[in-house]
N, C-alpha and C positions, 0 to 999 in steps of 0.2 A: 450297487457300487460298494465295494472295500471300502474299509476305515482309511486303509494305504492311498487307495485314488482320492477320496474325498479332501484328507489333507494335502495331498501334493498341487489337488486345482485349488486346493484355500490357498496353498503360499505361489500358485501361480496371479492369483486373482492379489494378491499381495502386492509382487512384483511388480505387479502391472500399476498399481495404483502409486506405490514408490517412485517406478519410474517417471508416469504421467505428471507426479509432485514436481519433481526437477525438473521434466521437459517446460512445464507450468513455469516454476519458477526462473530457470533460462530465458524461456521465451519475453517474460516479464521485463528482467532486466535490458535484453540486448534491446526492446522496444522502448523501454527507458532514457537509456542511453542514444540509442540512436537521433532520441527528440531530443535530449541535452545537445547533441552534438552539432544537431542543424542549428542549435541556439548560437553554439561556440564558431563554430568552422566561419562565420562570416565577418568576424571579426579578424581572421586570416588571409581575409581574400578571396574566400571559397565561396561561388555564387551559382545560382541556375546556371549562371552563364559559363560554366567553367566546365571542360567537357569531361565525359561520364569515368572517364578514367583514372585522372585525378579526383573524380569527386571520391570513388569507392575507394582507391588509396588512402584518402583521409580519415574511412575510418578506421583502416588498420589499427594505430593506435589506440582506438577506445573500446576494442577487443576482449585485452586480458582484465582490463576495470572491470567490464560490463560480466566479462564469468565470473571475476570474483564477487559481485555484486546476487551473480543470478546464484552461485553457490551461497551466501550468506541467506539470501530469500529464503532458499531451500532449508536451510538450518533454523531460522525461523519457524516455518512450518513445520516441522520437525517436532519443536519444544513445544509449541502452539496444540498440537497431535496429542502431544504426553500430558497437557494439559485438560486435554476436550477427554469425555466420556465415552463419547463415541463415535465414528464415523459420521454421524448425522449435525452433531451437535459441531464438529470442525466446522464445516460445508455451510452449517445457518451462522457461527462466527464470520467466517469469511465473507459471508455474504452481508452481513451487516456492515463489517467495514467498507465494502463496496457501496450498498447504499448510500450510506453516510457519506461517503466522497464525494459522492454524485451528487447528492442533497446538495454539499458545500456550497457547490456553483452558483447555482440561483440565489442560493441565501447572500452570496455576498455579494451578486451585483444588485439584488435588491436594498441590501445596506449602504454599499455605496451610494447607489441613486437617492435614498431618502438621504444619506449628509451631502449631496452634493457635490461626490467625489467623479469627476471628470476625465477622460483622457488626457485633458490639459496641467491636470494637478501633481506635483510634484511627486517623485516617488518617495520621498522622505517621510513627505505627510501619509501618504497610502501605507506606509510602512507601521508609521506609528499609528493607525486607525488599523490598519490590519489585524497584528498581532492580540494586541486584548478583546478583539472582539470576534475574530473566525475561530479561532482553538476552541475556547467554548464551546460555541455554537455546533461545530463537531462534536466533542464531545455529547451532547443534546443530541445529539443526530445520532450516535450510537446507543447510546439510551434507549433511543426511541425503539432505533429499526431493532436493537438487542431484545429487547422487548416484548416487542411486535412477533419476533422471531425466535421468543423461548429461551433468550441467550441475558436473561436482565443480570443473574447472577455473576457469571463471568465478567459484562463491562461493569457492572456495580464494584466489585474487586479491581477490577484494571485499573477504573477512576479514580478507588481508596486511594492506589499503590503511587499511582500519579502526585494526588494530592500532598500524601504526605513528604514524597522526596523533591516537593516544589516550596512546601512548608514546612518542612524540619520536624513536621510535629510525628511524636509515633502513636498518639492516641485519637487518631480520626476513625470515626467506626463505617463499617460497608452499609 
């Protein structure tokens, strides 16, 4: 094969990968959104019971949110890209974050259940037990899977960068 063909299927294989980013990132957001939406819509009126035509109208509206949301995603990954070394090193980032997300879940209803936190418990309190204690714990959770998965450097940097614009301070070392 030419030098000529060899580059043209690398920036085909390019394209391909570019586009699958944004289909990715679209996809993300409209599925995002959509579960926002079944939160919102029923405080409208909008129920199972409402028939299929009005229900799909309703989301009209959270349409152009949801592009500009799956366009930002995109932009992220983008910088996130220009970041990573190399194709390999995006893919095990990304995939730590996923981890870590998933990890979240269980970690926090197992927190809740050891204080005792209830369905019947106010949300105010679940609010203020929430927040100082699941962020963490994430973070710990990308730690790990970063770790696990070759990527300690990058969230060790992420958490620096965190730390310091949560503390003012500019001398916290990686």
């Amino acid at each position: 094969m030419s030098l000529i063909k060899q580059i043209n299927t690398k920036r085909q294989v390019i394209g391909v990968w570019e586009f699958g980013r944004l289909v990715l990132a679209l996809s993300m957001s409209f599925v995002g959104i959509f579960l926002l939406s079944t939160l919102i819509l029923p405080f409208f009126g909008i129920t199972g019971r409402t028939p299929l035509q009005i229900w799909v109208f309703c989301f009209v509206p959270f349409i152009p949110f949801s592009t500009f949301m799956g366009v930002m995603i995109y932009e992220v990954f983008l910088s996130l890209k220009k970041k990573c070394k190399s194709e390999w090193d995006f893919w095990m980032i990304m995939l730590s974050f996923s981890l870590a997300g998933m990890f979240i879940m269980p970690v926090r209803k197992l927190i809740f259940h050891m204080l005792g936190i209830t369905l019947n418990t106010p949300l105010w309190i679940k609010v203020l037990i929430y927040i100082p204690i699941i962020p963490p714990t994430y973070y710990a959770g990308l730690l790990v899977f970063g770790t696990i998965l070759g990527q300690n450097t990058f969230f060790m940097g992420m958490i620096a960068k965190r730390l310091k614009l949560l503390s003012g301070r500019k001398n916290i070392k990686q």
